[in-house]
N, C-alpha and C positions, 0 to 999 in steps of 0.2 A: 309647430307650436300648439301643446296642448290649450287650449282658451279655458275649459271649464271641465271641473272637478268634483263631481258630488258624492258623499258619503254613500253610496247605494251599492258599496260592494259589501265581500264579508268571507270570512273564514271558519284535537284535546288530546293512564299515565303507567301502567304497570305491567311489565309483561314474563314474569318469571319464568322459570320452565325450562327446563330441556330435553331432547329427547331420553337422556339419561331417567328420567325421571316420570318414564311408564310404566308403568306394570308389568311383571318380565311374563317374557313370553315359557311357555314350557314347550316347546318344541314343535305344540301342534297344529301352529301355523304356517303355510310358507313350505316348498318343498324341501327334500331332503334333511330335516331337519333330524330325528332319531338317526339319520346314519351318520351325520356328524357329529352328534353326542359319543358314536361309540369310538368313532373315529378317533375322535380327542381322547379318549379314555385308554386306550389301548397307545395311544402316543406318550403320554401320562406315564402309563406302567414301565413300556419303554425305557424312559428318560430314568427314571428312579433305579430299575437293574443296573444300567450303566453307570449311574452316580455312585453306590453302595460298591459295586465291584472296583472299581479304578479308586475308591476309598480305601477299601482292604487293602488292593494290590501296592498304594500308598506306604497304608503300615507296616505292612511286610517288608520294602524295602529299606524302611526306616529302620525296623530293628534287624534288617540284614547286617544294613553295615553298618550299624553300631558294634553288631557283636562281631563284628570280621574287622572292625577298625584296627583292632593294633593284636599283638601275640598273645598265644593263651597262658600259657605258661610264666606270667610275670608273677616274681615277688614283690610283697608289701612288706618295706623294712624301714626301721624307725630311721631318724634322721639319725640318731646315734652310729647306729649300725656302717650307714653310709658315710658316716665320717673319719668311722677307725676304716674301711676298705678304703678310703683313698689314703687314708697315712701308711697301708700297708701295700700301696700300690696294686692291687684288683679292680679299678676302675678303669675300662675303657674309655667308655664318653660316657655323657650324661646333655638331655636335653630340657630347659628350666620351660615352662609354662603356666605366667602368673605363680602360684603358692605351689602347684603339679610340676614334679620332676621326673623322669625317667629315665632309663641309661639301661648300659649293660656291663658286666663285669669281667674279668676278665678269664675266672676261674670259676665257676658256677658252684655258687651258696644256697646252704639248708636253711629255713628260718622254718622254726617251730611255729605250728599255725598258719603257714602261708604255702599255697600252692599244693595242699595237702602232708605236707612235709617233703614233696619232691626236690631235688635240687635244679635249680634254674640260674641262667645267665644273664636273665633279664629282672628290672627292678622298677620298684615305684616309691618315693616314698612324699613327704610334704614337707616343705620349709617350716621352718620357723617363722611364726607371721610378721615379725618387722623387720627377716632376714637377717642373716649372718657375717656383719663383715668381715671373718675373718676366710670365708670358703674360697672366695675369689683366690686368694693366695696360694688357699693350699691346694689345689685345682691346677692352677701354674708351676706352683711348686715341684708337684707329682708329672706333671706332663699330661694331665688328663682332658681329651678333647670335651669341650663342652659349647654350646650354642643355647640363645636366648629365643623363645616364639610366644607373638601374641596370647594370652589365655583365651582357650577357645570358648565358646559359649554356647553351652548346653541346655539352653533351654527349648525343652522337645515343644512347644507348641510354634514357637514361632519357625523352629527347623520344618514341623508339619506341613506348619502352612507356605515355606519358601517353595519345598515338592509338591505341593499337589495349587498351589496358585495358577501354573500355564493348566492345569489340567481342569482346573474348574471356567477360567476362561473360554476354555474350548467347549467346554459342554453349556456355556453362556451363550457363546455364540449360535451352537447347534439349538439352542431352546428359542432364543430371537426369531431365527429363521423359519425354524417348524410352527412359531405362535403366527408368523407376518403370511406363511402358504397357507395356515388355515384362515388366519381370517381373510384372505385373497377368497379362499374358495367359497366364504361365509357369503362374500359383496354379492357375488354371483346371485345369488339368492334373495337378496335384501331389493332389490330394486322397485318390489310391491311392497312390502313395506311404509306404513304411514310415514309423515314427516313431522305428525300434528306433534304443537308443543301441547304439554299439560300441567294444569296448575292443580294440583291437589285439593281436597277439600280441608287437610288440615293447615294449608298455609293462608295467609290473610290477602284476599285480595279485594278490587273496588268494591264498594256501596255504594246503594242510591243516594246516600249523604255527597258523594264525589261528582252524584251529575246533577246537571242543574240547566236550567232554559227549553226542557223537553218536556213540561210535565203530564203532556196527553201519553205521549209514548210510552214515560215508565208508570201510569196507570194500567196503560194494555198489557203492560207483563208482571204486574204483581201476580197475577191469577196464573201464570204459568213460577211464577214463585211459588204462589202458594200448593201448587199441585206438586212440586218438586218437595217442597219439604213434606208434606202431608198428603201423599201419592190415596192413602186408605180410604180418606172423607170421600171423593172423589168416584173411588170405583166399587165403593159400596153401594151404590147406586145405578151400578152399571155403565160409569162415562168412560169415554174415550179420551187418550192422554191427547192434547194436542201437539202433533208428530212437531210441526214444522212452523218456526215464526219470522215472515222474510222483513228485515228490515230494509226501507227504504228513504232517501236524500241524499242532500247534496254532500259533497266530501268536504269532510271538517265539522259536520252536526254531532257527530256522536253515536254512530252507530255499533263501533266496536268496543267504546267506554260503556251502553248500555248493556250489552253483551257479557262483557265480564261485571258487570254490577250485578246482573241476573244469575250469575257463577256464586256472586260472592255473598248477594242476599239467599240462594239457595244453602250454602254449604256443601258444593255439591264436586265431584271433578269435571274441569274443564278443559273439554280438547280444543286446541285453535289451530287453525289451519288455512290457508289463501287459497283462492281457486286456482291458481295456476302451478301449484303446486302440487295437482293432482297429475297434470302430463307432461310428459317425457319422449325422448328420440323413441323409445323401443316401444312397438307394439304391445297393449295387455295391461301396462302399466299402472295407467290410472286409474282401470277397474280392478285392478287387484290391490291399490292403496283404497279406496272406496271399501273394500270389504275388509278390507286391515283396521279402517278407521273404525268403521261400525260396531267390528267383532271387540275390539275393545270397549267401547262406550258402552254394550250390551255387559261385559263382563265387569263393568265397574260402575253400575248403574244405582242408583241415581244417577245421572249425568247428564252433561249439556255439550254437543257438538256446535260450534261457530266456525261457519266456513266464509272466509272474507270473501269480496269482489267474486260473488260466487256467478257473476255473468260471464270470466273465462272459460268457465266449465257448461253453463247451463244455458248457452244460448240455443237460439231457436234452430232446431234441425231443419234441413234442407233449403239452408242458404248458402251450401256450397257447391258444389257440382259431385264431388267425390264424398256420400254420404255416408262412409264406412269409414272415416276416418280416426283418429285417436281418442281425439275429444268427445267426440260421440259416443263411443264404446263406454267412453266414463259416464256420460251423461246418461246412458241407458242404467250401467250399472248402480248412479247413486236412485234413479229411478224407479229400481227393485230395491236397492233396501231402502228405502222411505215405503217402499208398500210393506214390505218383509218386517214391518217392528209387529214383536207380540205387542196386540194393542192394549195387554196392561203391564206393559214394559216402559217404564221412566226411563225414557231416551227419547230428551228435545233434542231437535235439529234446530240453531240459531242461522241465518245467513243476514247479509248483508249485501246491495248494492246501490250504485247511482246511476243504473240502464235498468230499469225493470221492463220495459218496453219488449226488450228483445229478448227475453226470457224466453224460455219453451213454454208451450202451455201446458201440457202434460207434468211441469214441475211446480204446476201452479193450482194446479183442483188440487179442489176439498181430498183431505186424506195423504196430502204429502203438506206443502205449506199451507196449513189452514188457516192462517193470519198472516195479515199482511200490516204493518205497522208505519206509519209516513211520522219518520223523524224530520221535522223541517225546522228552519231557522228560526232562534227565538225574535221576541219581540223585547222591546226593551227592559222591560222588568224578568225577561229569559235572562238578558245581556247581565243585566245587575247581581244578578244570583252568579252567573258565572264570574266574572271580575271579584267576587268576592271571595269564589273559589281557590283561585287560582291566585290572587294576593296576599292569604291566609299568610306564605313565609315572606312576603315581602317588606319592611317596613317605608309605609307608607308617611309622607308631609302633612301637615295639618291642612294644607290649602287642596289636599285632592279631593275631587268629589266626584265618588264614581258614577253620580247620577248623569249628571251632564255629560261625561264620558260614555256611559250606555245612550244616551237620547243622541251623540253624535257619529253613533258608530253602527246606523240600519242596516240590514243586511248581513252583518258579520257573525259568522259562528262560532262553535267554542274554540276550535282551534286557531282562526283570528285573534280572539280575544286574549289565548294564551300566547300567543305570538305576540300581542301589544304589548301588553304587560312584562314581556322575557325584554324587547326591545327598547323598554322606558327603562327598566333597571338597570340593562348595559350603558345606557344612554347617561345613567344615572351615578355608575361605575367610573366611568371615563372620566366623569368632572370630579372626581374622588367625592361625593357627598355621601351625608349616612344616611339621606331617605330619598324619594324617589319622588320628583313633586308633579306636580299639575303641566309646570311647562317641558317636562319631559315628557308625560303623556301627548302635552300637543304635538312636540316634534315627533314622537313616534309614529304616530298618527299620519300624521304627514308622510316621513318617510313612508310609511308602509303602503299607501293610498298612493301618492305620488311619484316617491323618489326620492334618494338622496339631493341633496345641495352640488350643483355642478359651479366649478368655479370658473363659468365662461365670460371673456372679457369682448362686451356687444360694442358696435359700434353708436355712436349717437341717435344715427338715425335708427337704426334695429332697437334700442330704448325705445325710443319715442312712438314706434311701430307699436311695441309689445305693449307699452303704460298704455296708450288710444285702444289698444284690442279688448285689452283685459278691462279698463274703465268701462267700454262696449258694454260685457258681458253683464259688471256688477251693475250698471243702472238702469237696466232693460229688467234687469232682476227686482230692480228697488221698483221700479215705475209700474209694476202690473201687480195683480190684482192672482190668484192660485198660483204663485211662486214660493218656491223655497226659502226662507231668507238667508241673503248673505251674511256668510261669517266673518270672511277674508281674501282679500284682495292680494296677490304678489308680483312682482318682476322679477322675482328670483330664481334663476333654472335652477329646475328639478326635473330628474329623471330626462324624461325626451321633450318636457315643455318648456318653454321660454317663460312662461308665467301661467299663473292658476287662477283662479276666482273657484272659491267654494262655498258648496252650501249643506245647510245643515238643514233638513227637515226636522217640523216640532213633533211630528207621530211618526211610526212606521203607517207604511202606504201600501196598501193590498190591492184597491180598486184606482181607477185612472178616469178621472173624468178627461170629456173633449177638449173643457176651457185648459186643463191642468196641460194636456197635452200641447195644447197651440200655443201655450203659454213658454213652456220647455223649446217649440219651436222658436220661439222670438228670441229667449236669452240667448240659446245658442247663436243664432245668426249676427245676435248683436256687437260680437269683436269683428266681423267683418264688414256690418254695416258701419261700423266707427269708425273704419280706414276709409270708407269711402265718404263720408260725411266732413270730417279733420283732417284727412293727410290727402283725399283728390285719389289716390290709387290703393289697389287693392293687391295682397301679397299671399305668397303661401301658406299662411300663417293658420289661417280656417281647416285643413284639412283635415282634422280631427272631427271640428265642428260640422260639417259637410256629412262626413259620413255616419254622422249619429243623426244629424236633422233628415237625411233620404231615408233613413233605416225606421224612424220612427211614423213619418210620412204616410210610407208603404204600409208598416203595419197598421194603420189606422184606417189605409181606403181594403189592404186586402185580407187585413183579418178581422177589424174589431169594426166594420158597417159603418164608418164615419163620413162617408164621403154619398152625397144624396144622389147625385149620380148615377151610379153604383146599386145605394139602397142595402140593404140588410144581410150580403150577402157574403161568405166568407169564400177568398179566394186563396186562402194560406195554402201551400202545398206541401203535402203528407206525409211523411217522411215514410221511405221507401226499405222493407224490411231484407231486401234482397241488394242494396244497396253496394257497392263495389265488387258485387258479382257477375258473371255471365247473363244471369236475369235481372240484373237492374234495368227498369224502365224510365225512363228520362221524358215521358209526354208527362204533358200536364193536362188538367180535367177543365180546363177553359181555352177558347179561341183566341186567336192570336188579334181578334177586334175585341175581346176581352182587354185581353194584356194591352194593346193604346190604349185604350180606355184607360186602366189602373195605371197607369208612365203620364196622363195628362193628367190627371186628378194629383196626381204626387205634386208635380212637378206646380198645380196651379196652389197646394198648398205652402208651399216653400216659398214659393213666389209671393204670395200673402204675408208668409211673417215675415220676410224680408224688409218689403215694404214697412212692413210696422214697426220693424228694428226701425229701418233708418226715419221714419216720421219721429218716433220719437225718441232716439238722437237728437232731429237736427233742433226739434220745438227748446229740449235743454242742454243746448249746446256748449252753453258757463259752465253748467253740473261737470256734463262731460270734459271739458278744460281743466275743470280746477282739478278733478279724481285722476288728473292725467298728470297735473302738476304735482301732488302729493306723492305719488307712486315714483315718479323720478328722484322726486327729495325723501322719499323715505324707504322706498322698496316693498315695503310691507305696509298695509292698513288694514283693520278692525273694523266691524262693525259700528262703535261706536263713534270711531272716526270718520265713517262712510253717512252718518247719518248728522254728524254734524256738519258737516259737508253740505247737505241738502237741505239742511235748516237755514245755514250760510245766502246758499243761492236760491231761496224760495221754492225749490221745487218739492214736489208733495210724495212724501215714499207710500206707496200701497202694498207693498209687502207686510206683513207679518214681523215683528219681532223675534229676533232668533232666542230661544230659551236657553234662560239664564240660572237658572237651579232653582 
């Protein structure tokens, strides 16, 4: 059972581009490149002699047998004609095709104007176009054999194309296969090759109007703006471009939204590209995509290279034991061309990460990243700018107020925010409504901080357990004095808790005083002290609470001097750069009478807010009854309900009021 919940977590649009859509290469990149131009070119020639020839050889047979189809020596004689030779008995046969007749006679006839005047034994002549009925007869009559066929159909394009269809098929397939072994032979090749996408400069991408709750950050890159558009002001005076700008924060700030804002206020082309995207199984790889990338961004410059999570590629050398390895190879290679820019060559390097820690340092002096830029989480009026952003297509209720919304949601970044906001309006979908209200934002909230609604069916006493825990928590919260105020009390599983109590700070909170700190100790301990005060036994229900009150304990005696003890001295242990290697070192820089020392100091401060949990339980113990009775009858209670509560039983809230708009 989670006990307690507070807002102190937190968490952005356009990514076009394909590799289609680089700047072609002319060949002289990359090996082998001219010999596969000619290659192809001479394959080309190829294909086309063979098409032309088997074309010809086509027509030639076409009017081979056309002209060999039938005898040469046919007469053309009027229907006339052929009707006095059958009444005079000279027809052999005759064969009818459609309106075309043909036959033979049985005594070979002269016809003036036909066949030169030769006499011939064969004949052609044409019906009559609505036909004769009287020929049938005399055809019978005379004993003259005759037969009826199809009219055949002479139309030379489609007879063309019936002969030479398998033939063009085949020279299809021979073209498929010759296109699929070249580009087989192409890939070979390709494997240095960038992967970066790019956005052109004439297509529209982000603005600094798109980002919002950063505003130190994109101050630090106007001026690499403005050097990108107006590169001349600049080096007429002799400056140097600034090569390299590493951005840094947590995931979800904005780093790659500021990135292409800086694309899009430049006008400029944008390569994007991931760090890990530079290596591969094969040896070479990544430094020969590193000089792929460069050579382009130099050849299309103005420009702006943004290489994400570029701590894949750029961590610190010789944390491995095998120092020659792939990744290295890259990281040396991107470490020449960041020296290798002409330096009045307009060609930024943007990068991004959320380890700068372990960066190399050689990728960090002046002359490769010369700025370093710390995008961090906004503050509330960050928060408000973004929700605004990002609700522009949303249609919004009249009851929503994004204020109170930003002042409840500390710690969240812009991709939080955008993620709140996607989750109200689905949330908002489901109940078929046409706007998105307030009470959808709280339930988003919830989920997204908590968890869904779990429909588990407790037993009485597990109730009564969970209402006395969470009661605990909310009046340890109401009774003291640098607390957060409560917002809301529940007994409703969510996610892996049995019940929440939440709070809602009225500012964001940068610095931590001792009192604020011991004070965090007491609330937490207070659903455990509440079992043991009301119900006589204590259950598993705290483990949450346990290990956030040792956690915070600790960092109090051994990093932040809180403990007199002790005295001013910080015992945090350092995080180890060589860490899950052969050379990780696992000693620590104090004595193991250090360490009891800092385990009895912890241990005597948990022991203290315990104590104070349960002193003040037991002094309002009504309080704690009736907030325990409520929670059973209602599941859910408010702030405002928590507080008449304790107006109810006399007891005195010292908390703070939770802000209301």
């Amino acid at each position: 059972m989670d006990a307690q919940a507070t807002y102190m977590f937190q968490r952005n649009p356009n990514e076009p581009g394909q590799n289609g859509s680089q700047r072609p290469n002319n060949g002289d990149n990359g090996s082998g490149g001219p010999k596969r131009n000619i290659t192809s070119s001479l394959l080309v020639r190829s294909l086309l002699i063979v098409v032309v020839v088997l074309l010809g050889w086509g027509l030639f047979q076409y009017f081979t047998q056309s002209s060999n189809s039938g005898p040469q020596d046919v007469l053309e004689v009027p229907y006339s004609t052929f009707y006095q030779q059958v009444q005079q008995d000279n027809v052999q046969n005759v064969v009818f095709e459609g309106q075309d007749a043909t036959g033979s006679f049985k005594t070979a006839l002269t016809v003036p104007g036909s066949n030169n005047g030769l006499p011939s034994k064969h004949f052609h002549f044409t019906q009559l176009p609505n036909g004769d009925p009287t020929l049938t007869p005399l055809l019978n009559q005379h004993h003259v054999s005759y037969e009826a066929k199809p009219a055949s159909d002479n139309n030379f394009f489609l007879n063309l194309l019936i002969n030479l269809l398998p033939w063009v098929l085949i020279i299809g397939v021979f073209i498929f296969i010759a296109r699929r072994a070249t580009q087989s032979q192409q890939n070979i090749f390709s494997f240095g090759k960038s992967k970066a996408k790019v956005i052109l400069e004439d297509k529209p991408t982000t603005t600094f109007a798109d980002v919002a709750g950063v505003d130190e950050a994109k101050n630090d890159l106007v001026e690499v703006v403005e050097f990108l558009r107006t590169p001349g002001k600049f080096q007429r005076l002799g400056g140097r471009i600034p090569r390299g700008v590493l951005l840094v924060g947590t995931p979800g700030t904005g780093k790659t939204l500021l990135a292409r804002a800086v694309a899009g206020e430049a006008s400029v082309p944008f390569f994007s590209i991931s760090g890990s995207e530079f290596v591969e199984v094969l040896v070479g790889v990544g430094a020969s995509r590193v000089r792929d990338l460069f050579e382009q961004a130099k050849k299309a410059a103005p420009s702006i290279i943004f290489i994400d999570e570029v701590d894949a590629v750029g961590r610190q050398r010789g944390s491995s034991i095998n120092s020659n390895d792939e990744r290295e190879q890259t990281l040396n290679q991107l470490l020449v061309e960041m020296d290798g820019f002409d330096t009045r060559q307009a060609v930024v390097v943007i990068a991004a990460t959320n380890r700068p820690d372990g960066l190399d340092k050689a990728l960090l002096r002046p002359g490769r990243f010369d700025r370093r830029v710390s995008v961090e989480r906004p503050d509330w009026n960050g928060r408000l700018a973004i929700l605004k952003i990002h609700s522009r297509d949303v249609p919004m209720a009249k009851d929503v107020d994004l204020i109170t919304i930003a002042r409840a949601t500390p710690g969240m970044v812009g991709a939080d925010l955008a993620n709140l906001i996607n989750e109200a309006a689905l949330l908002a979908a489901r109940r078929n409504l046409d706007s998105v209200t307030q009470n959808c934002f709280d339930e988003a909230l919830d989920k997204i901080l908590i968890g869904a609604e779990r429909p588990l069916i407790l037993t009485e006493e597990d109730l009564n357990v969970v209402a006395y825990h969470e009661g605990g928590h909310a009046l340890t919260g109401l009774l003291q004095e640098n607390v957060d105020p409560v917002t809301k009390v529940t007994i409703v599983p969510r996610g892996q808790a049995l019940g929440v109590t939440q709070y809602s700070p009225l500012d964001d909170r940068y610095n931590y005083s001792k009192d604020y700190l011991e004070a965090q100790l007491v609330t937490a301990l207070g659903g455990r002290a509440a079992e043991e005060v009301a119900i006589g036994h204590i259950t598993t229900g705290a483990e949450n609470d346990l290990q956030r009150v040792t956690a915070i304990a600790r960092q109090m005696v051994a990093r932040w001097g809180m403990s007199e003890r002790l005295g001013t001295i910080s015992f945090s242990e350092r995080e180890d750069p060589f860490a899950g290697t052969a050379l990780a070192s696992s000693s620590r820089e104090y004595s193991e009478k250090t360490a009891t020392i800092i385990d009895e100091e912890v241990d005597r401060i948990v022991k203290w807010a315990y104590n104070r949990a349960v002193g003040l339980l037991s002094e309002h113990r009504s309080t704690l009854d009736r907030i325990a009775r409520t929670l059973r009858l209602h599941e859910t209670i408010d702030a405002r309900q928590l507080r008449e509560i304790m107006v109810e039983t006399g007891a005195i809230e010292a908390a703070p009021l939770a802000y209301r708009g």
